[in-house]
DSSP file (Angstrom, degrees, kcal/mol; ACC not computed):
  #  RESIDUE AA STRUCTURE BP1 BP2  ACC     N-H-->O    O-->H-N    N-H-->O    O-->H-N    TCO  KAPPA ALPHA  PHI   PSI    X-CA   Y-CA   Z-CA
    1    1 A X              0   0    0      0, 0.0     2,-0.1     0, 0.0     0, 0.0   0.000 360.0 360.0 360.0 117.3   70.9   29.9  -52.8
    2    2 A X        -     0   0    0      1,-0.1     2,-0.5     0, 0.0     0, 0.0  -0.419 360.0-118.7 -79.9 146.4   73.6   27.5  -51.7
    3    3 A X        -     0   0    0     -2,-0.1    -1,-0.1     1,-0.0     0, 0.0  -0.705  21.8-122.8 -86.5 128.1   72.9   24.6  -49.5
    4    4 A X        -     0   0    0     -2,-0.5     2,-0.3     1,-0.1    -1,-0.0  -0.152  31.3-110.3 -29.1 155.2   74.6   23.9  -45.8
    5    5 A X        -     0   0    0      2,-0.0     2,-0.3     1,-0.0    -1,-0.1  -0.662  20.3-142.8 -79.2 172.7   76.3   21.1  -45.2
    6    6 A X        -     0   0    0     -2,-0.3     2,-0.3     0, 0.0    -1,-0.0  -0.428  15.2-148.7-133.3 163.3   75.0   18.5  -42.9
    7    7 A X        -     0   0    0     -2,-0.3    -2,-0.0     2,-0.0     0, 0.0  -0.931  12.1-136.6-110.6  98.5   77.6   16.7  -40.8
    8    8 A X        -     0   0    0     -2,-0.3     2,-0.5     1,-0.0     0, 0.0  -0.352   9.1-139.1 -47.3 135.0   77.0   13.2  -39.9
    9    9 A X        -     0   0    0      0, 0.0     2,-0.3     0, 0.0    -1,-0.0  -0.968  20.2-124.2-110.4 131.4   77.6   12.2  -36.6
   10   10 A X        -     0   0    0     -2,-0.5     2,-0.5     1,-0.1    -2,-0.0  -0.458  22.9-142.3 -59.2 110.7   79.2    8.8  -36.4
   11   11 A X        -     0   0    0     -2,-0.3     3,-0.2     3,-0.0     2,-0.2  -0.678  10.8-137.5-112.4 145.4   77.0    6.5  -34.1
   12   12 A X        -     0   0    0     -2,-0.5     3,-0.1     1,-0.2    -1,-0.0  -0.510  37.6 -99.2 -84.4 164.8   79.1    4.0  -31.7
   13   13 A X        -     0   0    0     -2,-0.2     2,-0.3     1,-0.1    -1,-0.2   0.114  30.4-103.2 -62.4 166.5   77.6    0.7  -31.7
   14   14 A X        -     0   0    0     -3,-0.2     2,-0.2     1,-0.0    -1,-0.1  -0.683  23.9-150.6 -98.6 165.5   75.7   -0.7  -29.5
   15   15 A X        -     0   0    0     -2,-0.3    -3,-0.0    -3,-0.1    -1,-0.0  -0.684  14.4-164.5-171.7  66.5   76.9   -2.9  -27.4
   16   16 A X        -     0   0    0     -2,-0.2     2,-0.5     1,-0.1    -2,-0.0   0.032  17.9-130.9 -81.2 169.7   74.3   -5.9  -26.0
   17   17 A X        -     0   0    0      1,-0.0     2,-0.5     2,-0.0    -1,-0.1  -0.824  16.7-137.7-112.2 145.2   74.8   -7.9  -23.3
   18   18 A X        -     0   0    0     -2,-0.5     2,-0.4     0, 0.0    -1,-0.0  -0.867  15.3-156.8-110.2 119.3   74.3  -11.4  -23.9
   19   19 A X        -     0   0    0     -2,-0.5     5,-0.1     1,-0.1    -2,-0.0  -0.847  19.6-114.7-112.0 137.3   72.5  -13.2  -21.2
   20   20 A X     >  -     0   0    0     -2,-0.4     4,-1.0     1,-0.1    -1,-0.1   0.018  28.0-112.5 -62.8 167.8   72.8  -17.2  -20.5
   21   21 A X  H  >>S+     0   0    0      1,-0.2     4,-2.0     2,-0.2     5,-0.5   0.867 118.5  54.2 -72.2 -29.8   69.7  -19.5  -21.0
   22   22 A X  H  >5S+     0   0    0      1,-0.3     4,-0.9     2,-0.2     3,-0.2   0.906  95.8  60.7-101.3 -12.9   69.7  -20.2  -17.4
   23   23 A X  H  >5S+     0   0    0      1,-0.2     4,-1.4     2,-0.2    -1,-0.3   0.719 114.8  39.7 -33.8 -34.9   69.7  -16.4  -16.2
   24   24 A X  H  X5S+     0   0    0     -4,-1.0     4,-1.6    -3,-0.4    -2,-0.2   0.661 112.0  51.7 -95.0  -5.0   66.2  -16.3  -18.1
   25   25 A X  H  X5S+     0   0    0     -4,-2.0     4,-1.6    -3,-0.2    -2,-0.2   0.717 117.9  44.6 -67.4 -34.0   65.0  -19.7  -17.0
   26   26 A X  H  X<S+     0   0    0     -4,-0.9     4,-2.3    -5,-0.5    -2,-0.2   0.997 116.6  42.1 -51.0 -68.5   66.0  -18.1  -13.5
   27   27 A X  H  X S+     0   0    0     -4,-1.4     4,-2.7     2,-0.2    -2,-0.2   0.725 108.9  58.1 -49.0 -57.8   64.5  -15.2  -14.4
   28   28 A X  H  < S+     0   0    0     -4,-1.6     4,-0.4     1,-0.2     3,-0.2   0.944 109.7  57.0 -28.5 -91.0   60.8  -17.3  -16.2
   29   29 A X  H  X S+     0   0    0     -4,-1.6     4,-1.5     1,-0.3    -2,-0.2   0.468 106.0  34.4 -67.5 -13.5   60.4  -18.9  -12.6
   30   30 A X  H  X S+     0   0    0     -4,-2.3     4,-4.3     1,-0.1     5,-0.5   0.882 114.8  55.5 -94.6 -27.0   60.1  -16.5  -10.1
   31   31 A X  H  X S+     0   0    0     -4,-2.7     4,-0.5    -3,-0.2    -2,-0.2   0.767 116.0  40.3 -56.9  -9.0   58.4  -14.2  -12.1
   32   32 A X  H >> S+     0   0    0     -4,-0.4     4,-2.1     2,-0.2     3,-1.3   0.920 123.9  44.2 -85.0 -74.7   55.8  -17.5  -12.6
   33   33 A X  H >X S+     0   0    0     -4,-1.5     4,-3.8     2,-0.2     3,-0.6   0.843 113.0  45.0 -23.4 -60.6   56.3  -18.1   -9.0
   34   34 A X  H 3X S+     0   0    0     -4,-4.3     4,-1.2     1,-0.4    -1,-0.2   0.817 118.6  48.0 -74.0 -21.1   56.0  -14.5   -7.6
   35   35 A X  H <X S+     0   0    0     -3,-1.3     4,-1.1    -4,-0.5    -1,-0.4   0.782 110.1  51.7 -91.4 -12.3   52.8  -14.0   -9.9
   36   36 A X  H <X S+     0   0    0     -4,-2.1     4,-1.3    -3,-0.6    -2,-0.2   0.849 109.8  44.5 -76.2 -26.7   51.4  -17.1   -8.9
   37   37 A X  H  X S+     0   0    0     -4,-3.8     4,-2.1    -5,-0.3     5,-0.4   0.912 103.8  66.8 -69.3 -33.1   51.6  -16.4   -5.1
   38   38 A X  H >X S+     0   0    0     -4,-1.2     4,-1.6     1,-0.3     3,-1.2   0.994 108.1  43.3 -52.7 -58.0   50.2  -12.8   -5.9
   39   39 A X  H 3X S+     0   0    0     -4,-1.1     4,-1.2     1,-0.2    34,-0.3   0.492 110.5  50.1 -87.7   2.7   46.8  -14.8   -6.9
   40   40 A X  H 3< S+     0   0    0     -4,-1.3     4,-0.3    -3,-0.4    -1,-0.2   0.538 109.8  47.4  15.7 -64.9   46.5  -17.0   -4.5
   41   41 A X  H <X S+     0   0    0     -4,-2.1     4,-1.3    -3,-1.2    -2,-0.2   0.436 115.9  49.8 -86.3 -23.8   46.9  -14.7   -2.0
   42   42 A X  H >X S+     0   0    0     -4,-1.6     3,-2.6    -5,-0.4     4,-1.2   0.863 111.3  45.8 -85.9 -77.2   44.4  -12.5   -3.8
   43   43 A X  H 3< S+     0   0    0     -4,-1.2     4,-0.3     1,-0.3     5,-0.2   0.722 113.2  49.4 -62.5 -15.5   41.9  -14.9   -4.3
   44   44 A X  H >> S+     0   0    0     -4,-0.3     4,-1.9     1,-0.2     3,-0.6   0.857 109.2  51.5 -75.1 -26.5   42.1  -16.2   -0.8
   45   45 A X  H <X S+     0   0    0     -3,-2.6     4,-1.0    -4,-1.3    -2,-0.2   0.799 112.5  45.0 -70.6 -49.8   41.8  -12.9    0.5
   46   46 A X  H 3< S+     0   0    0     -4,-1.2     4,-0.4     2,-0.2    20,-0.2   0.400 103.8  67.4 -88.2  -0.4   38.4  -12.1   -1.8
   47   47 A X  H X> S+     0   0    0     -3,-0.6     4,-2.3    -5,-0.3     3,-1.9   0.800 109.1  35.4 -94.3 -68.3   37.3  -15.6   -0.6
   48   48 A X  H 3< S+     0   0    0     -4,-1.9    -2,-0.2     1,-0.3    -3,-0.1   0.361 109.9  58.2 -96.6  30.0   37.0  -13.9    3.2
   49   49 A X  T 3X S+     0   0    0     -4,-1.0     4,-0.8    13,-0.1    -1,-0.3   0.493 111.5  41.1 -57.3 -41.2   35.9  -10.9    2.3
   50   50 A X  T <4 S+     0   0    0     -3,-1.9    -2,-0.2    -4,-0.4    -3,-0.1   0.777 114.5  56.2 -89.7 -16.2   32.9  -12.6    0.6
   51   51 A X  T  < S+     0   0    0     -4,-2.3    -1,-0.2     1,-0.2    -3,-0.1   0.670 116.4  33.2 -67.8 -26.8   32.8  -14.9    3.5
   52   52 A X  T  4 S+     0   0    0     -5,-0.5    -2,-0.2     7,-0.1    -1,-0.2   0.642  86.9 117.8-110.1  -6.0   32.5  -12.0    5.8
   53   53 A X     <  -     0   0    0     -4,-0.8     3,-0.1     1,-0.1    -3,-0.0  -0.423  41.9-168.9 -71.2 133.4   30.5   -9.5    3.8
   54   54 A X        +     0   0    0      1,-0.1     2,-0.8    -2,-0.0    -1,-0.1   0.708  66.7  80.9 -97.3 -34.0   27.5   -8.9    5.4
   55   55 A X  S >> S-     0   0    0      1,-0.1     4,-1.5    -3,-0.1     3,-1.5  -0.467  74.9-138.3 -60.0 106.9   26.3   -7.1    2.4
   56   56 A X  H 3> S+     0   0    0     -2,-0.8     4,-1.7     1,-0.3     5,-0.2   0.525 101.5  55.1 -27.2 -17.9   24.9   -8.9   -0.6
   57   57 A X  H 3> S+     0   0    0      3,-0.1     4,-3.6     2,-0.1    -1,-0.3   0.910 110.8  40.6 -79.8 -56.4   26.6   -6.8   -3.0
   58   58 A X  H X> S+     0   0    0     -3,-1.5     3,-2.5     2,-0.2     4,-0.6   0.918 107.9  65.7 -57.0 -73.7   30.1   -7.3   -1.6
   59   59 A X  H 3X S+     0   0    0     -4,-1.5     4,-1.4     1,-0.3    -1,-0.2   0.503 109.4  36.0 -14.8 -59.9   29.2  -10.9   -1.2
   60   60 A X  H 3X S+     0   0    0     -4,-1.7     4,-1.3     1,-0.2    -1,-0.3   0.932 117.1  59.5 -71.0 -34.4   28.8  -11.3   -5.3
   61   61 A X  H XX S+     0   0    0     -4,-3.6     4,-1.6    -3,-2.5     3,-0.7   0.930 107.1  38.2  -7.2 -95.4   31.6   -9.1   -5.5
   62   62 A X  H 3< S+     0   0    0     -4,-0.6   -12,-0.3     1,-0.3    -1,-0.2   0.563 116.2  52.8 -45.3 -33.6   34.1  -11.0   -3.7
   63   63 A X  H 3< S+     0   0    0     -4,-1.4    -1,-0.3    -5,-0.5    -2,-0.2   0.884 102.9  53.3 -81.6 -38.5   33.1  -13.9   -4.9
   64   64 A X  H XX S+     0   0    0     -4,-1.3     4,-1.3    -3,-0.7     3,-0.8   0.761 110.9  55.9 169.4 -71.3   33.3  -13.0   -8.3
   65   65 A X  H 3X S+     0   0    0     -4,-1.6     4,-1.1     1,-0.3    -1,-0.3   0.553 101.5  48.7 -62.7 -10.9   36.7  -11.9   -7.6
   66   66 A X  H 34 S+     0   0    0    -20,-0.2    -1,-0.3    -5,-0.2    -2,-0.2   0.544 104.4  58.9-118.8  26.3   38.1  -14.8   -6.2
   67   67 A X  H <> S+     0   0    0     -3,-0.8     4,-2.7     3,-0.1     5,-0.2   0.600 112.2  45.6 -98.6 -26.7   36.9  -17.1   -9.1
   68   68 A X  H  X S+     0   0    0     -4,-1.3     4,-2.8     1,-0.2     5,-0.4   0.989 113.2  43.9 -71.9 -55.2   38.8  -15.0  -11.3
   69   69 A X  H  X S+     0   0    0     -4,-1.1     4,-2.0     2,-0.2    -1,-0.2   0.837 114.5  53.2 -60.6  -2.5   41.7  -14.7   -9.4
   70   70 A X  H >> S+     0   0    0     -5,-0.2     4,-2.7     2,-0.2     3,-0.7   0.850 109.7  47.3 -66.8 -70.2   41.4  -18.4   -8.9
   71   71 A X  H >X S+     0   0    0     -4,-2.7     3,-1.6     1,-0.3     4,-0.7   0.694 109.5  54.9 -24.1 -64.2   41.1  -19.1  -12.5
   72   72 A X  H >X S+     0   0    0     -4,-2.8     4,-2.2     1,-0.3     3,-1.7   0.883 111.7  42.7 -51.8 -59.1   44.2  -16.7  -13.1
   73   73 A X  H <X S+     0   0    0     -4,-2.0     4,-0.9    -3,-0.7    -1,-0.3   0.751 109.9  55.9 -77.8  -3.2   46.6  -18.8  -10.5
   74   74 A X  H <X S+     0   0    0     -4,-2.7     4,-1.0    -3,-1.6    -1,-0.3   0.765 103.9  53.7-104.7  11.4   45.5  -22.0  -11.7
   75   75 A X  H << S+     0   0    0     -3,-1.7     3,-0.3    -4,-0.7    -2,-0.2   0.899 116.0  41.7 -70.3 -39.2   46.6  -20.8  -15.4
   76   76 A X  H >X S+     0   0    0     -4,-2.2     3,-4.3     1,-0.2     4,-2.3   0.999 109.1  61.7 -50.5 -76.4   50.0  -20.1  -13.6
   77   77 A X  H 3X S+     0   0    0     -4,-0.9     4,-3.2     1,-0.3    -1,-0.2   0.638 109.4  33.2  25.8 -86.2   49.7  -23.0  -12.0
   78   78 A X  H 3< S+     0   0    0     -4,-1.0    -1,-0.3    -3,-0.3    -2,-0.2   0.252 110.3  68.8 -93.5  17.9   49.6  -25.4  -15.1
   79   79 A X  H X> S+     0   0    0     -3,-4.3     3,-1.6     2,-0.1     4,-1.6   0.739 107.9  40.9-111.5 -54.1   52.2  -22.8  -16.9
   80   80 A X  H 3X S+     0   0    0     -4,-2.3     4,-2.9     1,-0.3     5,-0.3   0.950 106.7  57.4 -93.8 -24.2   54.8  -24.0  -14.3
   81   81 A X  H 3X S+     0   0    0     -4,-3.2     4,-0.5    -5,-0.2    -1,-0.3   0.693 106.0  55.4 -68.3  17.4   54.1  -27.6  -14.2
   82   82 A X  H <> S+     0   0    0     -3,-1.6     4,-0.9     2,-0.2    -2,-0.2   0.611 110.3  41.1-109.6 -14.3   54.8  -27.5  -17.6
   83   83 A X  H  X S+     0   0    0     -4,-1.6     4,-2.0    -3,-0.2     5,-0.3   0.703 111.1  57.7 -14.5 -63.8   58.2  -26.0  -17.2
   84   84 A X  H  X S+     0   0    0     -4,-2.9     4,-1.5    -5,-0.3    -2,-0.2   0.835 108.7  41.0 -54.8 -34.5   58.5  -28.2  -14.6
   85   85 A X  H  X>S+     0   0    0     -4,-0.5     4,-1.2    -5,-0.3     5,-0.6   0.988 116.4  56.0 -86.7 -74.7   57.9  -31.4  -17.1
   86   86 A X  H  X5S+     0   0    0     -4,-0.9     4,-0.9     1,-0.3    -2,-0.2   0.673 108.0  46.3 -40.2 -30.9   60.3  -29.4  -19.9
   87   87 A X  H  X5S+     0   0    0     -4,-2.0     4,-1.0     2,-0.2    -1,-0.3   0.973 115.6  49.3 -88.3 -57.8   63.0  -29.2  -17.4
   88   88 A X  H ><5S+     0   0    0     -4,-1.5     3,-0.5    -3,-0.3    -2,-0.3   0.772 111.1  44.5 -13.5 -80.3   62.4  -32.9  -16.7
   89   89 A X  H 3<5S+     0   0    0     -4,-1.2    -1,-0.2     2,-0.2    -2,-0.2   0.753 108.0  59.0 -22.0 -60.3   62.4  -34.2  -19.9
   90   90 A X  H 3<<       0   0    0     -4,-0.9    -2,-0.2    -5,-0.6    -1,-0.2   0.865 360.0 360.0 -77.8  -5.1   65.3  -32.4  -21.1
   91   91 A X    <<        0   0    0     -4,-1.0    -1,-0.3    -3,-0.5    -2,-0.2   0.377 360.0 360.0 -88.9 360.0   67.6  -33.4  -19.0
């Protein structure tokens, strides 16, 4: 039984695009920004909800939630002053 041939297909390069350091530095700080405001906004939000909850359940809930989200934005938080000090510094 004789074999086919196969034909290779010739694959074109690829072709990346090369992006400057300060297009992702751009890029680093609002997504740090826009996710720190997100929790912020969240944990202040779950702060008066638990504040306004008449129900014990929500209460711990809410509360619950807005230590976590606290926690969360003050990791962002210290993630951009420590940008902030690297940008500082290197200049």
């Amino acid at each position: 039984m004789a074999k086919k041939k196969v034909r290779k297909t010739k694959k074109k390069p690829v072709v990346k695009k090369k992006t400057s350091v300060k297009q992702t530095k751009k890029k680093k700080y609002s997504l740090l920004l826009k996710n720190l405001l997100i929790f912020v906004v969240l944990a202040l939000i779950s702060l008066v909800f638990a504040e306004f909850s008449s129900n014990i359940f929500f209460i711990n809930l809410f509360s619950v939630l807005a230590v976590v989200f606290g926690f969360i934005a003050v990791a962002f938080f210290i993630v951009f002053l420590i940008l902030a000090l690297v940008k500082v510094f290197n200049k």
